[in-house]
GUKOLDO-823329 format. One record per residue (C-alpha): x, z, y; residue number from 1. Coordinates in pm, 1 decimal, decimal comma, always signed. Example, Ala and Ser with C-alpha at 12.3 -4.5 7.8 and 13.67 -1.06 7.14 Angstrom:
residues 2
<<+1230,0 +780,0 -450,0> 1>
<<+1367,0 +714,0 -106,0> 2>
//
This chain:
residues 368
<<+5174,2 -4657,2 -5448,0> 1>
<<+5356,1 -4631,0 -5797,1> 2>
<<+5246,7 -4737,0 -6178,2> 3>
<<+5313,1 -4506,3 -6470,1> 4>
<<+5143,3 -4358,8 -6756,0> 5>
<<+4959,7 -4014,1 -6699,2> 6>
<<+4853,7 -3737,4 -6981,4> 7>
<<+4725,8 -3427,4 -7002,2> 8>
<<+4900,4 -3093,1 -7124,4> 9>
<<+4660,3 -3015,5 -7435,3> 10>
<<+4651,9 -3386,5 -7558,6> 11>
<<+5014,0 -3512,0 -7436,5> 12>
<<+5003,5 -3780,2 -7711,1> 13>
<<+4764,1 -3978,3 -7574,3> 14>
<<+4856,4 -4179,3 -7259,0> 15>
<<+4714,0 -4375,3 -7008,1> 16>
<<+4830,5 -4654,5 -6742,0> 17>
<<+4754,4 -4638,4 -6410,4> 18>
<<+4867,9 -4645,9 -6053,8> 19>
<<+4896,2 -4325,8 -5803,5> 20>
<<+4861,8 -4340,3 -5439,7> 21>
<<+4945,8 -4105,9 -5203,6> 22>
<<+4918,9 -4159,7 -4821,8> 23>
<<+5057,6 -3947,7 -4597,0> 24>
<<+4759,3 -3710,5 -4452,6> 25>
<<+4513,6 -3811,9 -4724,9> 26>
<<+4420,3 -3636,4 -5087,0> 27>
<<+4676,7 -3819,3 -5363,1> 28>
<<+4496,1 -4064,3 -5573,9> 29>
<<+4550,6 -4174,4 -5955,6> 30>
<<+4330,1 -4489,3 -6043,9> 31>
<<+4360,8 -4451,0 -6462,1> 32>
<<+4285,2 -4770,8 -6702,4> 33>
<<+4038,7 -4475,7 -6855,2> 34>
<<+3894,6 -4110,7 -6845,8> 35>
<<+4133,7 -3800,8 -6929,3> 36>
<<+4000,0 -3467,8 -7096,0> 37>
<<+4138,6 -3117,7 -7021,0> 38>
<<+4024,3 -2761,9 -7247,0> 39>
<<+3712,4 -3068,5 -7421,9> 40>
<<+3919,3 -3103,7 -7713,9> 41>
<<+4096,5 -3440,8 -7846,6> 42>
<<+3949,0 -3812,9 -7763,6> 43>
<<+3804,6 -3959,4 -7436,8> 44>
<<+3514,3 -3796,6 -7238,7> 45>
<<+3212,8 -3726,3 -7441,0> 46>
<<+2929,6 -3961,8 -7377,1> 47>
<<+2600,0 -3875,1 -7270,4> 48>
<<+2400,3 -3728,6 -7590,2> 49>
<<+2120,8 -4038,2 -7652,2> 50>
<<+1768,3 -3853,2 -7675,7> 51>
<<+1632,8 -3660,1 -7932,1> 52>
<<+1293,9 -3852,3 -7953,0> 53>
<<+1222,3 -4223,8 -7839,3> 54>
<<+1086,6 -4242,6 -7476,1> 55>
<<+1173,7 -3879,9 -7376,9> 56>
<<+1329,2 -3998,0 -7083,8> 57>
<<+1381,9 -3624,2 -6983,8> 58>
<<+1566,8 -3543,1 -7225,6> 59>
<<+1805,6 -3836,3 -7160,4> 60>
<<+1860,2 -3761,7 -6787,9> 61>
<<+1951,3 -3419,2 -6888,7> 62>
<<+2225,8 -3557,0 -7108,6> 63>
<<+2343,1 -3789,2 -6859,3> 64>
<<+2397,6 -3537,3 -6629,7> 65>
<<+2579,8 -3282,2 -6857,2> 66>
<<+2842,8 -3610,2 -6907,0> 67>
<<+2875,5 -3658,5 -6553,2> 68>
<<+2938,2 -3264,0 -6489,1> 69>
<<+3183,1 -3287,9 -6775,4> 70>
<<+3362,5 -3598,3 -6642,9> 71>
<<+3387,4 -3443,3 -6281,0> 72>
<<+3539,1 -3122,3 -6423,7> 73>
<<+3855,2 -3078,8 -6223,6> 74>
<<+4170,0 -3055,7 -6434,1> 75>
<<+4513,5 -3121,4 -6394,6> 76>
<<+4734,2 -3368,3 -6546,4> 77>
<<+5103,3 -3513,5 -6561,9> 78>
<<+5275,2 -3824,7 -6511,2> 79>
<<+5601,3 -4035,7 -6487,3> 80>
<<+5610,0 -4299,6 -6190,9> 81>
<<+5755,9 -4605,1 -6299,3> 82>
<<+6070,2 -4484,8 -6042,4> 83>
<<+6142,9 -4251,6 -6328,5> 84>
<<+5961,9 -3932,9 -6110,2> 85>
<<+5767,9 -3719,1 -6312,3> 86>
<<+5461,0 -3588,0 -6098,7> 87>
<<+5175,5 -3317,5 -6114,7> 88>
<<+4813,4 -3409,1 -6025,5> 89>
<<+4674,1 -3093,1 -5938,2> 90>
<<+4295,2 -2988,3 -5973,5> 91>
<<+4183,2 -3342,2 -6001,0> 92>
<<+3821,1 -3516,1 -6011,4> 93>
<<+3665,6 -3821,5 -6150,0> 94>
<<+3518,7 -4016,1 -5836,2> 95>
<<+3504,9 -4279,3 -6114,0> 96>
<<+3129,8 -4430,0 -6107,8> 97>
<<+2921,4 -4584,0 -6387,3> 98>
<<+3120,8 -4955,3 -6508,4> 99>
<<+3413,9 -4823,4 -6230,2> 100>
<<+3756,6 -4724,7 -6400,8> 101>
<<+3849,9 -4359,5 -6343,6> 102>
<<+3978,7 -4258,1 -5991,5> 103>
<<+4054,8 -3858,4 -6009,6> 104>
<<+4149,3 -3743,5 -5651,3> 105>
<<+4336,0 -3400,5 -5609,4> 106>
<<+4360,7 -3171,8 -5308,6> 107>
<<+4717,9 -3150,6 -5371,7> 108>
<<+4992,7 -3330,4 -5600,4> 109>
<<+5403,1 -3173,3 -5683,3> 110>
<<+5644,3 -3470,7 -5699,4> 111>
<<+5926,2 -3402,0 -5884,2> 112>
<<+5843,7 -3143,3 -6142,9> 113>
<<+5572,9 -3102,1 -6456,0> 114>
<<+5349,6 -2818,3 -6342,2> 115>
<<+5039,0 -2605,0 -6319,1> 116>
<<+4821,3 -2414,8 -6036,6> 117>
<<+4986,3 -2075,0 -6219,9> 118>
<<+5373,7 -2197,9 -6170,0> 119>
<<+5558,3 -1949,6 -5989,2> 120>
<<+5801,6 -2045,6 -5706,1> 121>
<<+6064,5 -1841,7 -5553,3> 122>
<<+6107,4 -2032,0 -5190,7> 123>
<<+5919,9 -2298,4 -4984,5> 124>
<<+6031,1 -2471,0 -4700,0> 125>
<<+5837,8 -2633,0 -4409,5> 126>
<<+5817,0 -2862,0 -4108,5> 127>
<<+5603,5 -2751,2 -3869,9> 128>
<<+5418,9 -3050,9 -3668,4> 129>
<<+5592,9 -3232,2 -3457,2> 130>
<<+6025,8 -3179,4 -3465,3> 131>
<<+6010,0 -3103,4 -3101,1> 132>
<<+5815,2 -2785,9 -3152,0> 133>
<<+6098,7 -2612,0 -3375,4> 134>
<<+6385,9 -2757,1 -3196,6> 135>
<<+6526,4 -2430,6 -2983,1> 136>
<<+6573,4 -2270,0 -3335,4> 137>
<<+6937,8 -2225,9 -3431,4> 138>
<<+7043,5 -2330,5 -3803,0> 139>
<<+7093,2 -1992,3 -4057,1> 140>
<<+6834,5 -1754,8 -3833,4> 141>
<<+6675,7 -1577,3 -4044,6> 142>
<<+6461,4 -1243,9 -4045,1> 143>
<<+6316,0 -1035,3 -4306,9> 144>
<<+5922,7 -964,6 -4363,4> 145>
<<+5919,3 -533,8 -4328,9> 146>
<<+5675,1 -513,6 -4580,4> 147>
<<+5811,5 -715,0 -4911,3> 148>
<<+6185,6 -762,2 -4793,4> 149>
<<+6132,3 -1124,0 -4844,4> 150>
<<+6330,3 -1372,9 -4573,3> 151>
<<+6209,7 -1623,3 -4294,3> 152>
<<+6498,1 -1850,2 -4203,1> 153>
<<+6554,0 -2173,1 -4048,7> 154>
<<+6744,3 -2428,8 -4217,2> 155>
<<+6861,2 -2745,5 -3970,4> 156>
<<+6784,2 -3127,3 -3999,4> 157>
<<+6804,1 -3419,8 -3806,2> 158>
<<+6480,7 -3499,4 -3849,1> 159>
<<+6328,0 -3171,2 -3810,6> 160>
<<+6415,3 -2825,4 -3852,1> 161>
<<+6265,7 -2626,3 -4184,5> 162>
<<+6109,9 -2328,7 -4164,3> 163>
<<+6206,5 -2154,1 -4528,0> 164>
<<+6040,7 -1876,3 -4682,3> 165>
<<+6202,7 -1663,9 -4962,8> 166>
<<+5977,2 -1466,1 -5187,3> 167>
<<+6091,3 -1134,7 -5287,9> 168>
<<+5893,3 -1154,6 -5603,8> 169>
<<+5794,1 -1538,4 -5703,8> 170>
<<+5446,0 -1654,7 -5581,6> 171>
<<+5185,6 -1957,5 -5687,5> 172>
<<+5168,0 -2239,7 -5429,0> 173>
<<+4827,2 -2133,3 -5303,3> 174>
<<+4959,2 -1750,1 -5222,8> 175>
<<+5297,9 -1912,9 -5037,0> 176>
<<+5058,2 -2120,1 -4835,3> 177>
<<+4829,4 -1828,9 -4755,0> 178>
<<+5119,3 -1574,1 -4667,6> 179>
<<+5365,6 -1795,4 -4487,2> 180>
<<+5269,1 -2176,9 -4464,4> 181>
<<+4934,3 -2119,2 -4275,0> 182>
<<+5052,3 -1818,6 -4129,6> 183>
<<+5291,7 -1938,3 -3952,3> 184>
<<+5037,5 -2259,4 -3836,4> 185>
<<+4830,1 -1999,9 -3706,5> 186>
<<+5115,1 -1825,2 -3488,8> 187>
<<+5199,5 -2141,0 -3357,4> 188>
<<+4843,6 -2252,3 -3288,1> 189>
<<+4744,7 -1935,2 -3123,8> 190>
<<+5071,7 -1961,3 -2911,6> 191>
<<+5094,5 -2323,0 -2785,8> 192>
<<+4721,1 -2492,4 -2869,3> 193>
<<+4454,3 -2315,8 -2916,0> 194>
<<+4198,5 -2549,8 -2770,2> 195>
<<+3941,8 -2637,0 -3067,5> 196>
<<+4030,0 -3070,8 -3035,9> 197>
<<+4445,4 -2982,4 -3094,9> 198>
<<+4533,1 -2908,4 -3416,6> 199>
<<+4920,7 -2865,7 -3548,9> 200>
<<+4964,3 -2952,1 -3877,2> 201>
<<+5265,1 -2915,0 -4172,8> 202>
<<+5478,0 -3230,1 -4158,9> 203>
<<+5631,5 -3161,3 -4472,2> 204>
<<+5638,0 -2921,8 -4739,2> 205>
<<+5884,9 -2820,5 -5039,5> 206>
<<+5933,1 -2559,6 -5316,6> 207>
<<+6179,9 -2439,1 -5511,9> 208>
<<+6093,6 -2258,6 -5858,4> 209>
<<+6488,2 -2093,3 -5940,8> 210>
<<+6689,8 -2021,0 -5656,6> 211>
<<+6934,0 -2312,6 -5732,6> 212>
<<+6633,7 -2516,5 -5850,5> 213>
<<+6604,5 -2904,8 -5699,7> 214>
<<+6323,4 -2894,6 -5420,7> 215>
<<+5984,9 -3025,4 -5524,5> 216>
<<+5766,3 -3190,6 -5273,8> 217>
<<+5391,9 -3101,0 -5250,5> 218>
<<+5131,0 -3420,9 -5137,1> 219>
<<+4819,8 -3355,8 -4957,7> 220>
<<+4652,3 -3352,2 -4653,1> 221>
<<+4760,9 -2937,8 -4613,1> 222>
<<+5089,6 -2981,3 -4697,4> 223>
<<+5190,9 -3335,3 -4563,3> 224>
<<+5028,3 -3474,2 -4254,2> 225>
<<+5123,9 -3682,6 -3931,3> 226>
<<+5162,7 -3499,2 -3634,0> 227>
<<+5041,2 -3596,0 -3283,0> 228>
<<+5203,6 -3630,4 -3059,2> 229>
<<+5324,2 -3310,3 -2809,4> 230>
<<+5190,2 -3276,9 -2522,9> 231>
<<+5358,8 -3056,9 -2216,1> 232>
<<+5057,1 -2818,0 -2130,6> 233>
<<+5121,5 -2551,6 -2397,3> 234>
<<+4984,9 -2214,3 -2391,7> 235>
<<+5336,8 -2060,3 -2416,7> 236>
<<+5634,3 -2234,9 -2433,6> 237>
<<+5734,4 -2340,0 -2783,6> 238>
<<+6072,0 -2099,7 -2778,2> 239>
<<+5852,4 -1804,8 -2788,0> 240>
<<+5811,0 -1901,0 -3129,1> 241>
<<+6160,0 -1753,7 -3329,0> 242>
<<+6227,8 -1682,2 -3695,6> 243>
<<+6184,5 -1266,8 -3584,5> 244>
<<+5861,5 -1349,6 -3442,2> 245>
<<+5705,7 -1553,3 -3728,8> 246>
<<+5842,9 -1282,0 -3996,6> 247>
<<+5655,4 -1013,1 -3816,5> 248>
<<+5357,8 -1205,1 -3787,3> 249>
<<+5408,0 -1302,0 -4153,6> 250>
<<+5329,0 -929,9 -4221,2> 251>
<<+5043,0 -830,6 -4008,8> 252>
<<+4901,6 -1129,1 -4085,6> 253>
<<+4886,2 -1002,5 -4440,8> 254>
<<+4650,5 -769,2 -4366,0> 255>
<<+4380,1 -968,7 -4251,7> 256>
<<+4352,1 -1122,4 -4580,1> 257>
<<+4351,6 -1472,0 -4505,7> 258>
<<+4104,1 -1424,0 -4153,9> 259>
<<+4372,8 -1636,3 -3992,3> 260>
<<+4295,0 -1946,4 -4214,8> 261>
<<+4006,5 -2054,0 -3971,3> 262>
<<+4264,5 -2066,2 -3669,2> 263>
<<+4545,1 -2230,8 -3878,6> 264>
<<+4260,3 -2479,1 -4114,7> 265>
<<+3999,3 -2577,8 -3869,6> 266>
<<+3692,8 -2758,3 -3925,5> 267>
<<+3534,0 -2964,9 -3760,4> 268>
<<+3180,2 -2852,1 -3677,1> 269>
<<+2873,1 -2777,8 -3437,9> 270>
<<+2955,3 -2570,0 -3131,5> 271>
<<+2695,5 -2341,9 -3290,5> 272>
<<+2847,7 -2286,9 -3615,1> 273>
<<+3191,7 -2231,6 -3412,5> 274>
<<+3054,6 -1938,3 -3243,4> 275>
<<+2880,2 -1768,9 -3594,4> 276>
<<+3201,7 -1792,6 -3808,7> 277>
<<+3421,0 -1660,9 -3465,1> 278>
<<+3204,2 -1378,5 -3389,6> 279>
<<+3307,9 -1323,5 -3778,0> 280>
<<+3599,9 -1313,0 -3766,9> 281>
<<+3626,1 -1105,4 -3435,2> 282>
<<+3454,7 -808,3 -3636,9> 283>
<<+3684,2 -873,1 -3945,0> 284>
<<+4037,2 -850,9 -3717,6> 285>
<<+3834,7 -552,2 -3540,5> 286>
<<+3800,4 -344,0 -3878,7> 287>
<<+4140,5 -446,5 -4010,2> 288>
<<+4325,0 -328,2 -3667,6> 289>
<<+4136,4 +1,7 -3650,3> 290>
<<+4268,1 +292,3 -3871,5> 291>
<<+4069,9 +345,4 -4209,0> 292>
<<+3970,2 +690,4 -4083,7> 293>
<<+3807,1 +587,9 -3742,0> 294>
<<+3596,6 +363,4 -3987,7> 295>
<<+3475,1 +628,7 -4227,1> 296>
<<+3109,4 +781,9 -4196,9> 297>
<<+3002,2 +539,1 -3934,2> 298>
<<+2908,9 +158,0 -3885,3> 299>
<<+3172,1 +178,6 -3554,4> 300>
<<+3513,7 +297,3 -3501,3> 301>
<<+3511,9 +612,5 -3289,3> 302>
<<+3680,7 +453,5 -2993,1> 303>
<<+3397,7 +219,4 -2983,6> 304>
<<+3083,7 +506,5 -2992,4> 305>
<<+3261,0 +673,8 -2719,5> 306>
<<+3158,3 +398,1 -2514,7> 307>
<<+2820,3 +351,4 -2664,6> 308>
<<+2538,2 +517,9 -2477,9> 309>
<<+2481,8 +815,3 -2613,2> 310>
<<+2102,7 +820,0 -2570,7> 311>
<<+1939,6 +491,7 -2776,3> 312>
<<+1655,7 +292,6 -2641,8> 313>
<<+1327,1 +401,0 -2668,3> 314>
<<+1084,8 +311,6 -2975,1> 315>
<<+833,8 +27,0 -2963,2> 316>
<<+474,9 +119,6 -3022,1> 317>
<<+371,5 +72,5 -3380,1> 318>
<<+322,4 -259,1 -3538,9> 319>
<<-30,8 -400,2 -3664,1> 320>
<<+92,1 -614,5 -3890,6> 321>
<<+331,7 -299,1 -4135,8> 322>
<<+215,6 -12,6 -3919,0> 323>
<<+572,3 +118,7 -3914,0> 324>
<<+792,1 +168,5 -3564,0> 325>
<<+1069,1 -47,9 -3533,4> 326>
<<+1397,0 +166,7 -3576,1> 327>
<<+1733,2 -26,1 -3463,6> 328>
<<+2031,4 -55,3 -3699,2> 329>
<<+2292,2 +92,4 -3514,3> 330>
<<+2329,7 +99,0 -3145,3> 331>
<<+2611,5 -71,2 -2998,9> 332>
<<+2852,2 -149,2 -2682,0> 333>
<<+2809,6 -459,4 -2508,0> 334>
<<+2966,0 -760,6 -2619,5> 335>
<<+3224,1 -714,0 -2400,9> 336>
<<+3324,0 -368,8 -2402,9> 337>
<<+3385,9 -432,9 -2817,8> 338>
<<+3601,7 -782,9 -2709,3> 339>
<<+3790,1 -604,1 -2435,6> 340>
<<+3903,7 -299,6 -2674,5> 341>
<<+3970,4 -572,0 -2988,4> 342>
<<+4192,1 -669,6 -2737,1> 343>
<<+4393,0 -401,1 -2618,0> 344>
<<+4399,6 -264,3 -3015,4> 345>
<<+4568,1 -635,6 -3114,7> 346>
<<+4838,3 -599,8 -2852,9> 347>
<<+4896,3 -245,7 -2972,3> 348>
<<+4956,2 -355,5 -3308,3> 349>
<<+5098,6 -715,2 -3230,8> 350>
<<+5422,3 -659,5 -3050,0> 351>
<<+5558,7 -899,6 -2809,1> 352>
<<+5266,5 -1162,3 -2879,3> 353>
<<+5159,2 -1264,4 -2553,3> 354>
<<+5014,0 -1561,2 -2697,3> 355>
<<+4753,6 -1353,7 -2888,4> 356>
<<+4699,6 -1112,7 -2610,7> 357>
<<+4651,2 -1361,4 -2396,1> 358>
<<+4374,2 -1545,2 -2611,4> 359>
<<+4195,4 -1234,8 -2713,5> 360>
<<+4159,6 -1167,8 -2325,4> 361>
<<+4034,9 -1461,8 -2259,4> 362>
<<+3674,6 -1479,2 -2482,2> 363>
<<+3630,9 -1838,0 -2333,3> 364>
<<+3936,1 -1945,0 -2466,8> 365>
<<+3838,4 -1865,0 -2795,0> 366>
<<+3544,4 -1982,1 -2837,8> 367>
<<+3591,7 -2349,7 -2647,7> 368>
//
């Protein structure tokens, strides 16, 4: 918890006291002496427009509420902490009620640096859960990413080794953490914990806008959590996981454009809702692993109508209610048949990911 003053980009004139909070694992806070505006023009938030006529009461509930849409807008505003730090507060609301003073919570925060959703960066670094699980890596291995020629190394530290990521081509924060930060969570959940009630998480996370730049450090629950502690019943041993492994799973990750958050972001939700967004994403990794021209013309790849039956089931009797014969969508394998040949198409196109293999195998695994 630090005190400072906090502004906004379009009206930097005007500042405002307040304190900012942010606790490791949670959303950073700023609790402001008053309201800030973003892209409304000069001057506090507008007030609710007072009705038209006396008594029209719904007239005044619709103004109300176009205020309290206004004042929950999320924008994104600057500070400088009273240690002399200047901070972002990124894509910030107003959780500020009626007589309250203004609390905007963000998703994320950038200590260090003035800057916006659209800043580019040209590396991030990252700890990944607890220091134990990146230990076996050596300090300077690096690999490079076959599609982009950007660079997966590992940088040493007592307190943890960092995982860094060089961009060939600089990147926003939200397309670094969707190419390498949870991609690499993802690896490493699918390797050593994939039961549903063990998550890993990011310990710590850093950018770097020039390549001599200072390193900025990002705040948020996705970018700065406390780990659990390891356990010894892993999937895989944790020294499966090396900078050559993560780079190539870095790029075939890319291409199931961003599938791979569910495994790496998890919710928690009903067992029944599990098994609708994992049957999802089983056909999504099935269509992005088969060939564009086994796709084409047909609802299936052809591997998988070769082991469709080749005679459909017969037509029910006409309906009294629409007179019309039920006709079925497309006819397809057995559950299992599709799961067994996602399976053995992954490990084609995965190498040396037993990990994966081994999950996709096992259907129970996956949907614990």
């Amino acid at each position: 918890m630090s005190g400072g003053e906090f502004w906004t980009a379009e009206n930097p004139d005007v500042r405002v006291c307040g304190v900012f909070t942010a606790e490791v694992g949670q959303k950073p806070e700023a609790t402001l002496e008053q309201g800030l505006t973003a892209g409304l023009g000069y001057g506090p938030a507008p007030a609710p427009t007072p009705a038209f006529k006396p008594g029209d009461m719904a007239g005044a509930m619709r103004a109300h509420a176009a205020g309290s849409v206004a004042k929950f807008r999320a924008i994104t505003f600057w500070g400088q902490l009273e240690t002399g730090e200047p901070v972002s507060v990124l894509d910030a609301n107003n959780f500020g009620g009626l007589g309250l003073p203004p609390r905007y919570v963000a998703p994320l925060a950038v200590l260090g640096a003035h800057v916006t959703l659209e800043q580019l960066y040209s590396t991030v670094r990252f700890r990944l859960d607890h220091p134990y699980r990146m230990s076996h890596l050596s300090d300077n291995e690096s690999s490079v990413v076959e599609d982009d020629r950007s660079t997966l190394s590992v940088e040493a530290s007592e307190e943890g080794n960092w995982l860094v990521y060089t961009s060939s081509t600089p990147a926003t924060l939200s397309q670094l953490e969707i190419l390498a930060i949870s991609s690499c969570l993802a690896l490493a959940q699918l390797a050593l914990v994939p039961e549903a009630d063990r998550d890993l998480r990011i310990r710590e996370t850093q950018l770097r806008i020039g390549s001599n730049g200072p390193w900025l450090t990002v705040l948020g629950p996705a970018f700065c959590a406390e780990p659990d502690n390891p356990r010894p019943d892993t999937l895989l041993s944790h020294k499966e996981l090396t900078a050559e492994r993560f780079a190539k799973w870095i790029k075939i990750n890319d291409t199931f454009d961003g599938l791979a958050w569910a495994v790496a972001r998890r919710i928690n939700v009903p067992v029944q809702l599990q098994v609708q967004l994992l049957t999802s994403l089983v056909e999504g990794f099935h269509r992005r692993l088969t060939p564009p021209d086994e796709q084409r013309g047909s609802p299936m790849p052809r591997s998988a109508r070769s082991c469709a039956s080749a005679k459909p089931p017969p037509r029910p009797p006409q309906t009294k209610r629409t007179g019309r014969a039920w006709t079925p969508i497309s006819w397809a394998p057995a559950f299992g048949t599709l799961w067994g040949m996602l399976a053995t198409r992954a490990s084609s196109n995965v190498p040396k990911r037993s990990s994966i293999r081994y999950a996709l195998r096992c259907p129970k695994l996956a949907f614990r």
